[in-house]
N, C-alpha and C positions, 0 to 999 in steps of 0.2 A: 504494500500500500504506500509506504514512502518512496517506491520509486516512481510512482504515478504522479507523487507533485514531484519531482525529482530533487529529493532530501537524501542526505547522508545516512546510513545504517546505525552512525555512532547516535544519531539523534534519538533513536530508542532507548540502547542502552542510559540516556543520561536520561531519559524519561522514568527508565524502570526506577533509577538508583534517588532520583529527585521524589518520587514515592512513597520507597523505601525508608527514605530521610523524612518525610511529611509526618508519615505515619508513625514514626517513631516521637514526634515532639508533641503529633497529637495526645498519643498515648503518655508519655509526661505529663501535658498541662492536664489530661484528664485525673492523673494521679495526686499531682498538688492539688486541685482543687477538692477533691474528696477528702486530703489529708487535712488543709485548712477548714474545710466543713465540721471535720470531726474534731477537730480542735477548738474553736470554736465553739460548738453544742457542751463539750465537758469543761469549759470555761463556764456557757452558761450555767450547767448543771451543779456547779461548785461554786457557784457565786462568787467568781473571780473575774465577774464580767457583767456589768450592769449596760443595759438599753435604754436609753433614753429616747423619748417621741419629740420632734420640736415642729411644733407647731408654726405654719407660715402666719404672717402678721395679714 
């Protein structure tokens, strides 16, 4: 298919590997953010973390 628009072969492979690399940082931020979630929650649950509401004027 890439020689139909007539593109280099390497252009896949850096396709595959740019992927590979996406997916990887997706899988990260999905990990910190779970970690800060649960961090968080047992802050609140131990009352080492007060919410406050502010109300707009």
């Amino acid at each position: 298919m890439l020689d139909l628009v007539h593109l280099p072969s390497d252009l896949f492979q850096l396709f595959v590997m740019s992927g590979f690399i996406t997916g990887k940082f997706n899988s990260i931020a999905a990990v910190m953010k779970l970690f800060v979630l649960t961090i968080l929650t047992a802050a609140l649950f131990h009352k080492c973390l007060k919410l406050r509401v502010i109300k707009p004027c």
